[in-house]
SEGU-757930 format. One record per residue: residue in three letters; x, y, z of N, C-alpha, C in turn. Coordinates in steps of 0.2 Angstrom, whole numbers, plus 5000, padded with zeros to 4 digits. Layout:
N
ALAXYZXYZXYZ...
This chain:
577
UNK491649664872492049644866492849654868UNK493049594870493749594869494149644861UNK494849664866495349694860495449644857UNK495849604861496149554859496149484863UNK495949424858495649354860496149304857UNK496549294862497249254859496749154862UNK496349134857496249064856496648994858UNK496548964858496748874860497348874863UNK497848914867498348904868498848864873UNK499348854872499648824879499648884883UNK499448894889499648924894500148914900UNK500348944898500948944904501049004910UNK500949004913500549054914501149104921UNK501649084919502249124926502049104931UNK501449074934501849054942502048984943UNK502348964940502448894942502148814941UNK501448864939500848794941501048774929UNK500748694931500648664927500548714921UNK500748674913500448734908499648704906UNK498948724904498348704904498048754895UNK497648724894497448734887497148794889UNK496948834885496248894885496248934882UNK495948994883496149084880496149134885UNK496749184881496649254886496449304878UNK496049334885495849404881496049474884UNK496049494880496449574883495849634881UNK495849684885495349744884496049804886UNK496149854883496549904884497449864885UNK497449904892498349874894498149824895UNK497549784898497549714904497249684900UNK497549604903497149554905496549544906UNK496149524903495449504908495049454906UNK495049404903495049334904495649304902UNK495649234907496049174905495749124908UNK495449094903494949044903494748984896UNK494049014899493749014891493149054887UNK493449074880493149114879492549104874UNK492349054874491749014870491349074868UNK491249104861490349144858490949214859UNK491349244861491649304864491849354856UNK491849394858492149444851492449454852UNK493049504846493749514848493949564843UNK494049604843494349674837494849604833UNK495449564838495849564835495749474837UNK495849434833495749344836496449324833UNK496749284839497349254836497149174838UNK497449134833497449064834497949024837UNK498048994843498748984847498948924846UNK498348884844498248824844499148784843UNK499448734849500048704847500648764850UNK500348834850500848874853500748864860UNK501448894863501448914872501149004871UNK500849034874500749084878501049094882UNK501149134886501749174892501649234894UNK502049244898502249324902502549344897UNK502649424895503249444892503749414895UNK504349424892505049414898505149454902UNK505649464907505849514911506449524913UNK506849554908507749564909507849604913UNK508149584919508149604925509049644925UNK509449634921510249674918510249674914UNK509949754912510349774906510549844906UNK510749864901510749934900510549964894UNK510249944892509749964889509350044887UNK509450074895509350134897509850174894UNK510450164890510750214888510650224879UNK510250204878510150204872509350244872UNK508850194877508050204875507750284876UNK508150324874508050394877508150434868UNK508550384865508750404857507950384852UNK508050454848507550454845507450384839UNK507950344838508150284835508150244839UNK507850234845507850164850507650124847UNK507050134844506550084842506850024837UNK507350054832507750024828508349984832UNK508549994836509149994840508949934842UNK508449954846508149874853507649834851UNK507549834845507049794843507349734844UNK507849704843508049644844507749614852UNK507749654858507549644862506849604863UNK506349644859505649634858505649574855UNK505849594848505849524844505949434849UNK506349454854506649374857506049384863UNK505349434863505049414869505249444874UNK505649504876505549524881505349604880UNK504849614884504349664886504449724892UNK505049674897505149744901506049724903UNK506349784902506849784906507249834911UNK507549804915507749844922508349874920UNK508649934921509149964918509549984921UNK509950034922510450074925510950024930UNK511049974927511549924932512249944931UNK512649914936513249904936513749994941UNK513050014943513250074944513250114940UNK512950104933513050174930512250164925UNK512250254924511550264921511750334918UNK511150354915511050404912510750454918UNK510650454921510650514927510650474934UNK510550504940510850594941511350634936UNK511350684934512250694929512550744933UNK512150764940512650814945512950894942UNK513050914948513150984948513851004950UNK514150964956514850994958515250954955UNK515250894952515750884948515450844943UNK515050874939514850844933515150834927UNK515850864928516250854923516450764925UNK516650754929516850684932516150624930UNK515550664933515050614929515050604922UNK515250654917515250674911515550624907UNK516150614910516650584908516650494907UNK516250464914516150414917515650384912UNK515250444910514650404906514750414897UNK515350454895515650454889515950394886UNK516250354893516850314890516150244890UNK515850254891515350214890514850184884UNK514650274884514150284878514450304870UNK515150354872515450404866514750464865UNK514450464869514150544868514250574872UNK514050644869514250714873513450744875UNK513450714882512950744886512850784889UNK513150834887512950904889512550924882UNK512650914874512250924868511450864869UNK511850784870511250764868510950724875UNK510950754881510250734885510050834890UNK509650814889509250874889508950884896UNK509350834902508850824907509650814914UNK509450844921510050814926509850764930UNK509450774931508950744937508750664935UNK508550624939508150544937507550554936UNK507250614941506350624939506450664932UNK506850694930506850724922507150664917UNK507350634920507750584915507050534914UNK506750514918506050454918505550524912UNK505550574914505050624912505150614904UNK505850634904505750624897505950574892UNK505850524895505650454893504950444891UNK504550474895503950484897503450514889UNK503950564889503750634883503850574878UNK504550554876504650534870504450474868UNK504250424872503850374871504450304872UNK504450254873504850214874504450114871UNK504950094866504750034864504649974869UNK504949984874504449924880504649954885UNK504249924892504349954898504849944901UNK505050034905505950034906505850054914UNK506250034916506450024924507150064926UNK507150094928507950104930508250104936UNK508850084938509150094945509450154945UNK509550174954510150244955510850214954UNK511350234951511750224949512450254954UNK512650194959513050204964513650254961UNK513950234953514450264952514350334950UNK514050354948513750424948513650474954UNK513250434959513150454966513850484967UNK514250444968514850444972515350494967UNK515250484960515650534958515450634957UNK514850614958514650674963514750694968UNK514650654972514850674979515750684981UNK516150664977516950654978517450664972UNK517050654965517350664959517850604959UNK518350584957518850564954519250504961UNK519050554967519550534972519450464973UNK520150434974520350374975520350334983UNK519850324986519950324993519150334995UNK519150325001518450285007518150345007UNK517450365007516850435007517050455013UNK517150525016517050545022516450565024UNK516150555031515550565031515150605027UNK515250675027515050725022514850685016UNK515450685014515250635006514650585007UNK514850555010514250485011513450505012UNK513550555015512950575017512850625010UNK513150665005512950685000512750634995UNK512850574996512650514993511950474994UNK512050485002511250445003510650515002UNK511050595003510250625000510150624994UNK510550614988510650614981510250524977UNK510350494982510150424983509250424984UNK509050454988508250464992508150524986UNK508350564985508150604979507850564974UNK508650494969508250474963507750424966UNK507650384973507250344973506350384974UNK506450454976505950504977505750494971UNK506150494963505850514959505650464952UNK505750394956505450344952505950294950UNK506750304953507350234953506850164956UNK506850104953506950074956507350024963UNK507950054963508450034968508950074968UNK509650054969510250054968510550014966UNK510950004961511649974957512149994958UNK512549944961513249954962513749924956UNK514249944954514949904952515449914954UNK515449874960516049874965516649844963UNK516749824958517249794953517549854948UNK517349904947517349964945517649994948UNK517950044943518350124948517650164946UNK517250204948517450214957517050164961UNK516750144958516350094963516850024970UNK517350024967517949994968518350024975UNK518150084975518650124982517950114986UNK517550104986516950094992516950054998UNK516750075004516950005007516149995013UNK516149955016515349925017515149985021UNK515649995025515050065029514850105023UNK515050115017514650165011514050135011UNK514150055008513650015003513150025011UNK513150005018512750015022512350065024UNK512550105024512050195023511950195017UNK511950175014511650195005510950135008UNK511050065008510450045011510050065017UNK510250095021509650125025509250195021UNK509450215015508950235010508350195008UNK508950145006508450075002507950045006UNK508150035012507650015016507150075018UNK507150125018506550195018506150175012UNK506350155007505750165000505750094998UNK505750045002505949965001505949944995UNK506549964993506949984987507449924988UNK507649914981508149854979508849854979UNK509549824982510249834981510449794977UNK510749814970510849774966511549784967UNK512049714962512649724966513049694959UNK513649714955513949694952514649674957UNK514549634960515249584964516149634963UNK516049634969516849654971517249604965UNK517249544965517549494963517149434959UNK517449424955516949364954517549304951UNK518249304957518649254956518749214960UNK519549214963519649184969519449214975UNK519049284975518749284982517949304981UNK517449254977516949274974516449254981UNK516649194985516149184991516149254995UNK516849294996516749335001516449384997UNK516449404989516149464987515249454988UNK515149404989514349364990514249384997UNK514749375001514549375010514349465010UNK514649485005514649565005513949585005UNK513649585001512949564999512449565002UNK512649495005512149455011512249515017UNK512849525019512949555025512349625023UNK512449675019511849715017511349705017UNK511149665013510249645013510249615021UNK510549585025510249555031510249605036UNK510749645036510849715042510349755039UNK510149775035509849825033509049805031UNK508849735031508349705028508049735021UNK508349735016508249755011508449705004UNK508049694998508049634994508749674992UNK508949604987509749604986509949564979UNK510249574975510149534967510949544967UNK511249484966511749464963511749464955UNK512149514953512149514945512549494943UNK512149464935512649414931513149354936UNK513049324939513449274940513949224938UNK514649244939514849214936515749194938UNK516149134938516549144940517249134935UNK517849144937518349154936518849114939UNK519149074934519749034940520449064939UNK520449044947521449114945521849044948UNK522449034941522848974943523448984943UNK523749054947524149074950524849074945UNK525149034947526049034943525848984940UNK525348934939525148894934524748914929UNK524548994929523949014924524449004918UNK524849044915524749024909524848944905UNK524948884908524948834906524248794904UNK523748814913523148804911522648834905UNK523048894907522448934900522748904894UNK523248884892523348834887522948784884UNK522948744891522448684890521848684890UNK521748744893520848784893520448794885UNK521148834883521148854875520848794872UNK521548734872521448674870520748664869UNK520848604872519948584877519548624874UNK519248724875518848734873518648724864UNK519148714861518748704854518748614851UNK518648564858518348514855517548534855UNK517348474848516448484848516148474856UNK515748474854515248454861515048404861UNK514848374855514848274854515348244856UNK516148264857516348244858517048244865UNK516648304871516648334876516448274882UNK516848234884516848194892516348254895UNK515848194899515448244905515748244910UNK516148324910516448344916516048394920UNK516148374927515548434930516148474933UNK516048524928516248594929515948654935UNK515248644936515148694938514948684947UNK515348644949515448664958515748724960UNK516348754958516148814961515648874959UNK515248864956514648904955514248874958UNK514248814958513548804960513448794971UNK514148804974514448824978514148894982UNK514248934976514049004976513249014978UNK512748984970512148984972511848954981UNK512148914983511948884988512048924996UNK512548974996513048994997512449064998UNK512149074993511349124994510949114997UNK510749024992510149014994510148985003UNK510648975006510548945013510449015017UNK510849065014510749155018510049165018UNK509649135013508849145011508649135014UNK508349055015508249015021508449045028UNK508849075031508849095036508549185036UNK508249225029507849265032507949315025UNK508649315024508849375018508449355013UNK508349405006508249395001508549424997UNK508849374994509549404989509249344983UNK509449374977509349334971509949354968UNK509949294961510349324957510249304949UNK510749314947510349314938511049304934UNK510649294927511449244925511349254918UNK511749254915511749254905511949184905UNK511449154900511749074896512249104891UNK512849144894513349144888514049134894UNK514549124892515349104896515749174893UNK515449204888515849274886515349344889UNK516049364894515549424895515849494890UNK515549534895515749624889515749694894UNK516349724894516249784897516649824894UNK516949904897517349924893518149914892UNK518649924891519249904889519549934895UNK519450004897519750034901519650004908UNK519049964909518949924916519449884918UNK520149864913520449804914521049854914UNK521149894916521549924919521649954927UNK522149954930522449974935522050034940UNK521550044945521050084946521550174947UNK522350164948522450234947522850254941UNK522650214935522550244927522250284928UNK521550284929520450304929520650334934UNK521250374938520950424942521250494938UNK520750564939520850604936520450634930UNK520450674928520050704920520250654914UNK519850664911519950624903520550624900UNK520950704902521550734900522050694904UNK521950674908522550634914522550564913UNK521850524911522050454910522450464902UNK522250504897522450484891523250504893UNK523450554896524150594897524650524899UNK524450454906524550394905524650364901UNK524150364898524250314890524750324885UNK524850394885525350424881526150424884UNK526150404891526750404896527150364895UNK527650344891528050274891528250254899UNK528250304904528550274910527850224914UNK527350284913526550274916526550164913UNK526750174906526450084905526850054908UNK527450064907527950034912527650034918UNK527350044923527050034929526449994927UNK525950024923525449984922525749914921UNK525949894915526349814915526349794922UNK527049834925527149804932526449764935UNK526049814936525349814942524949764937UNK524949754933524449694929524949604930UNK525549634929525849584931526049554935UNK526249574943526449584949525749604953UNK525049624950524649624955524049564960UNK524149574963523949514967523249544971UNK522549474969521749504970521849494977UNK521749534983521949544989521149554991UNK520749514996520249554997520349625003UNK519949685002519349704997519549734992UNK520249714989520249744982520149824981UNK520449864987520349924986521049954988UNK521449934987522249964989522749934984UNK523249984981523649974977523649934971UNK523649864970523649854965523249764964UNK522849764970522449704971521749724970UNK521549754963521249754961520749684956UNK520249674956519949624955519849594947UNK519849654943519549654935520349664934UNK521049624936521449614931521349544926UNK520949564922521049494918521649474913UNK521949534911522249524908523049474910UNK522949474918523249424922523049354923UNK522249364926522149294926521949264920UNK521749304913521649264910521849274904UNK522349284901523049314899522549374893UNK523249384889522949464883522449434879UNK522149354877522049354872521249344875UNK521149354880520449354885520049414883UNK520249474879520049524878519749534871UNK519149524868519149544859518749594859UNK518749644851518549694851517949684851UNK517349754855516749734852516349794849UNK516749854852516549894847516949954846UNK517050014843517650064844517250114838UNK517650184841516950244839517350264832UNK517950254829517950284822518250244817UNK518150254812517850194807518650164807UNK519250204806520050184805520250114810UNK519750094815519950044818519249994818UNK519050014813518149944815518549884813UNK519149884807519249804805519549774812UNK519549804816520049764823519549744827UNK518649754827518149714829518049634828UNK518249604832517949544834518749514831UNK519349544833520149514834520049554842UNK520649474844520649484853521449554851UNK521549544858522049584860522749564858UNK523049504859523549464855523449494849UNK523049464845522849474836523149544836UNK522849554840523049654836523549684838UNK524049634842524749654846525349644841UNK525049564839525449544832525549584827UNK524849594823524749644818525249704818UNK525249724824525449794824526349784826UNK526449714830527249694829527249734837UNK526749744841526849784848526749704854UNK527049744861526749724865525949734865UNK525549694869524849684869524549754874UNK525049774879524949834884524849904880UNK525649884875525349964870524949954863UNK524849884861524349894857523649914860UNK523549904865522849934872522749994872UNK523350014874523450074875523550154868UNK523650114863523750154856522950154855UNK522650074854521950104855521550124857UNK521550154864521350194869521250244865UNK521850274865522050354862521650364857UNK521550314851521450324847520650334845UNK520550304849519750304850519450344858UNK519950394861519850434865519550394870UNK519650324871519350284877519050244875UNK518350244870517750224868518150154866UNK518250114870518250044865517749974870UNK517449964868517149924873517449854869UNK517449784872517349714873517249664875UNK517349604873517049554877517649504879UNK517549474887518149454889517849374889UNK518249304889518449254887519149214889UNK519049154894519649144892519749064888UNK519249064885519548994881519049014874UNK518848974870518548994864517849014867UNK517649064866516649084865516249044865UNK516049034872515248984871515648924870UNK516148894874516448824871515848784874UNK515748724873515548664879515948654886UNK516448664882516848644891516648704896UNK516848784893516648834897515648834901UNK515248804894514548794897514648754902UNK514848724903514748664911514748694917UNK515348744916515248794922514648834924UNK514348844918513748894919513248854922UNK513048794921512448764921512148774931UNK512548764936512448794942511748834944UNK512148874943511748944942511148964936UNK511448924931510948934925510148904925UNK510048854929509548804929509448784937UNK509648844941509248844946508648844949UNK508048844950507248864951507248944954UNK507748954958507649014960508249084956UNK508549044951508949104949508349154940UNK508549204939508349244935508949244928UNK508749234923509149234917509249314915UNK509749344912509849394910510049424904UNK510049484900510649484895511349534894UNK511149574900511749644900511749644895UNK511149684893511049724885511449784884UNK512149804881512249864877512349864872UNK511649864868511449894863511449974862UNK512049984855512250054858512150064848UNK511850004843512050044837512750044834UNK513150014838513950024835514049934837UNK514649944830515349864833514749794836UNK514849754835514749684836514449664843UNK513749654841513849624848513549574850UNK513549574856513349484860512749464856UNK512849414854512149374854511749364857UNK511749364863511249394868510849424865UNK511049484864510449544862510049514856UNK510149454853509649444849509349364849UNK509549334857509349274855509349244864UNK509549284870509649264875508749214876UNK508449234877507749194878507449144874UNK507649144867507549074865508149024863UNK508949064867509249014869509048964875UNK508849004879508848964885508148914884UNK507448964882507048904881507348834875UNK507648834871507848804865508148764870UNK508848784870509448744872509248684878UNK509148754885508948694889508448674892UNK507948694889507448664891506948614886UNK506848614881506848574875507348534873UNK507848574870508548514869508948474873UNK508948494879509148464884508948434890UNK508248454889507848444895508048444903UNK508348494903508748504910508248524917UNK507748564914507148584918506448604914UNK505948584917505148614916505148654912UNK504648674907504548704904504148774910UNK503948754912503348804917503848834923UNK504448804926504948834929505248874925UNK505448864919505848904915505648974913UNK504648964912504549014912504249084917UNK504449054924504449064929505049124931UNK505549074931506149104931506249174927UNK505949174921506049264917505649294916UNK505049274921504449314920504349364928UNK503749314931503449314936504149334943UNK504549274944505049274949505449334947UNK505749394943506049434940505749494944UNK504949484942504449544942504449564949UNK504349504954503949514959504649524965UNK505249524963505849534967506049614965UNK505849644959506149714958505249744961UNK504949714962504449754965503749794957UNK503849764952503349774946502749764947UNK502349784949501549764949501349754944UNK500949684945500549664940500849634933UNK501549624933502049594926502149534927UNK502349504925502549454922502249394925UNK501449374923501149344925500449334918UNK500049264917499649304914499049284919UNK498649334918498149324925497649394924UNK496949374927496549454925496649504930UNK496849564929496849604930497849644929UNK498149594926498749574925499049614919UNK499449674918499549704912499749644905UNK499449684901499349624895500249624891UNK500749604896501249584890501249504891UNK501449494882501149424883501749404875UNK501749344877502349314871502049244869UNK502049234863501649174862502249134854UNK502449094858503049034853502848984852UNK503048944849503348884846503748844849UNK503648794854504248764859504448694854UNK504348704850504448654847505148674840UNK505048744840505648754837505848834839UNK505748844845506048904847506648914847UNK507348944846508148954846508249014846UNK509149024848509449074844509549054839UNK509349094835509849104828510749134826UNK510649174833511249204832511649144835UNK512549164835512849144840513549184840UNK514049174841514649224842514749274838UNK515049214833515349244826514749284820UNK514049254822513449284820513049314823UNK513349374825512649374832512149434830UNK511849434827511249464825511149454819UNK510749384821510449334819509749324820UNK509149344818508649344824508549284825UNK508149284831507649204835507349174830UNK507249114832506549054829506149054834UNK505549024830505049034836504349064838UNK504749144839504249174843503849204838UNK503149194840502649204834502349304836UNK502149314841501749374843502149394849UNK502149474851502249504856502049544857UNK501649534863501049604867501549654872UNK501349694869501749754877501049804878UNK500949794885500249844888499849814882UNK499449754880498949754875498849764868UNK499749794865499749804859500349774855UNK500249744851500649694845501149734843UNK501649724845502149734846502849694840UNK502749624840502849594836502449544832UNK502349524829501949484824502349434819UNK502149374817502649324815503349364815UNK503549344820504249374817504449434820UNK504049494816504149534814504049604817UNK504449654819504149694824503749744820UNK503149764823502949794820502749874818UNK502349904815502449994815502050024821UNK501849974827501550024832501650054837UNK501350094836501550184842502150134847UNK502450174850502950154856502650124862UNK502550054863502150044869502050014873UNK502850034876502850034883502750064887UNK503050074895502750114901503550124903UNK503650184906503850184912503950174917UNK504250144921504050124929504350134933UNK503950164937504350204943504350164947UNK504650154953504650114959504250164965UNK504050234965503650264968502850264969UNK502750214960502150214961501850124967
């Protein structure tokens, strides 16, 4: 007797091939029929009849990880579930919730503060990555969670704060620190080399960190040195590691930036403009050659041998912290020293200069050609809030930087900077440089978004506080909704391809994202006929339409809609096993 006997459905089944009528049945965590289950019993019978069947999803960028450890995840990341996805990969960008280190743990401390707003010395209870998975393990987790090592962490362990290239010592306290987390169940490595500290690295680093990776044939994940005017060479950067070192390679979030020098602020005008015509009445401009330059640019490295992939948000607004768009030596020093800056009228005086005057030089590791000055390439009003830790400044969530420059009658550098202080750093947001989601900005994406071989993403931080991406509650039935039903841009069976099966089998997951017998039972069962987000910028947690059920390891998870009361059930997944 089957647990569970999901009836008449469309099957899609993650690999590619055609979608074909049938049923799956599940017994415990697996799969074990996909067929037909003619006379068969079933504790539980679902009727699919009209629905698509699926692979759970497979969010291959998020962070997710910095939340699924709270004893209120469950409420937190249900929006996750709810849209269908069943597993995700965590600790990117270079930063995670462990290692939390010994020699300079105050430097780690602080790096994962201005992230989170906790004090992890009270609320994580663990230093290590094999104690960190462990007590994920203990406390139970609402879908299956994956983590990377966290390059920024390695390194601010190994060197603290310092502004400058690893000495070999260092390097080498990085790659046993490195074979440590992958000993104890990392999936890879994550860099954000567009990050302080990830920022001061230079390829001989990122090259001996992969001859770990390639010991436990482990993955390098990469948030791009650049992702502007010098985006092909932060790509060749990449390629170069995965091919010298033969080890897989994932290009995150892909996405680019135009920098239009002593003409930006005219363009961004007309950027503005342009963004908030409708889309019915948007000239078909093809926007997306330089991206779609980029992907190629991969896929020709492929074909000659590497394996690099890369992954992508169906959104034109991204989100990180405030403090990222600042000058890499604001961020060097104690807590005490960046805010002592913020407080310096001569310190912003320099900061303006270097924002103003600074030029993306590749490698973007010296003086003041640093790569995340957006607030140059893509003026102040590129920054809005998205979230901030005390209640005296929530009404400033979802007003950009200008907005709240004027308000306060400041320039935009000390309106930044006042609420820095005032929020002890904690201000995350999302950057933009024409209107959120316009059509014109979509054209760009489309490249990389509707590739065959590229991976859809959400860079989930889901943190419980301030406003966030609609993403987090609508990324997967944007993409099946918009373009593949409303716009029929690609296959239904490719699209399901792309964030299941192809996600699973590049980070190394056995047995996910496929449905097939002996295949863990996550499974997602919609409605392609009216799947959507519900959310979108100005509303963004807004839940999906659509999705009817959601299996994680064999247990219903969601239900019309609705997530439901059982036990926590997901896995952990090491990359050991």
């Amino acid at each position: 007797m089957f647990d569970v006997l999901i009836r008449n459905g469309v099957v899609v089944d993650g690999s590619g091939g055609k979608p074909f009528s049938g049923d799956v049945g599940v017994e415990g965590d697996r799969i074990t029929l996909v067929g037909t289950g003619n006379g068969a019993q079933a504790k539980t019978e679902i009727d699919a009849a009209g629905r698509v069947v699926c692979p759970g999803f497979v969010d291959c960028h998020s962070h997710a990880d910095l939340t699924v450890f709270r004893e209120d995840h469950d409420k937190i990341l249900a929006p996750l579930v709810r849209q269908g996805i069943t597993t995700f990969i965590g600790g990117n960008c270079g930063m995670a919730m462990a290692p939390l280190g010994h020699v300079h743990a105050d430097a780690v401390r602080q790096y994962i503060e201005v992230f989170t707003g906790l004090d992890i010395v009270h609320d994580c209870p663990w230093n290590t990555m094999g104690q960190f998975l462990d007590t994920l393990d203990e406390r139970g987790v609402l879908l299956n969670t994956a983590v990377l090592a966290p390059h920024g962490l390695l390194r601010l362990e190994s060197m603290g704060m310092a502004r400058r290239f690893a000495s070999d010592e260092e390097l080498e306290g990085m790659a046993r620190a490195l074979d440590q987390c992958l000993e104890e169940g990392a999936v890879g490595l994550s860099t954000g080399l567009q990050y302080y500290p990830g920022s001061q690295s230079d390829p001989r680093e990122l090259h001996r960190l992969a001859q770990v990776l390639k010991k436990h044939e482990a993955i390098f994940t990469c948030h791009l040195r650049s992702y502007s005017a010098t985006l092909s060479k932060a790509i060749d950067e990449i390629l170069e590691v995965s091919r010298d070192n033969g080890v897989r390679g994932q290009v995150s979030h892909l996405f680019w930036i135009p920098d239009y020098g002593v003409a930006g602020p005219i363009m961004r005008t007309i950027i503005r403009q342009l963004s908030r015509v409708p889309e019915r009445w948007m000239p078909p401009l093809p926007l997306d050659g330089p991206i779609g330059q980029r992907v190629e640019q991969v896929m020709k490295s492929n074909a000659a041998g590497t394996r690099v992939s890369i992954d992508v948000m169906p959104t034109t607004t991204g989100f990180t912290h405030l403090l990222a768009f600042f000058p890499p030596w604001v961020l060097e020093g104690a807590t005490e020293d960046i805010i002592a800056r913020m407080r310096d009228p001569e310190a912003r005086k320099r900061m303006k200069h270097s924002i103003d005057h600074g030029n993306m030089k590749w490698p973007h590791v010296e003086g003041d050609s640093w790569s995340m000055n957006f607030f140059k390439v893509m003026g102040w009003e590129c920054s809005t809030i998205m979230a901030v830790a005390t209640e005296k400044n929530k009404r400033y969530e979802g007003m950009n930087m200008m907005e709240v420059a004027r308000e306060q009658n400041k320039h935009p550098l000390d309106a930044a900077c006042d609420l820095l202080l005032e929020e002890n750093g904690h201000v995350l947001v999302f950057e933009t440089m024409g209107e959120p989601d316009s059509a014109l900005a979509e054209r760009s994406t489309y490249a990389a978004l509707l590739h065959p071989e590229t991976f859809i993403s959400t860079d989930t931080i889901l943190m419980g506080i301030g406003r966030p991406s609609y993403l987090f509650h609508g990324c997967y039935p944007k993409f099946l909704g918009r373009y593949v039903r409303e716009k029929r841009m690609l296959p239904l069976e490719t699209a399901i391809r792309k964030i299941t099966s192809l996600p699973a089998e590049h980070f190394g997951l056995k047995n996910r994202g496929k449905i097939a017998e002996g295949a863990f039972a996550d499974i997602v069962i919609f409605d392609q006929a009216t799947i959507a987000s519900g959310a979108n910028f100005h509303e963004p947690d807004r839940p999906p339409v659509g999705i009817d059920n959601v299996f994680i390891n064999g247990k219903l998870v969601v239900d019309h809609g609705q997530v439901t009361a059982v036990a926590r059930a997901g896995k952990v997944l090491r990359g050991n096993n």
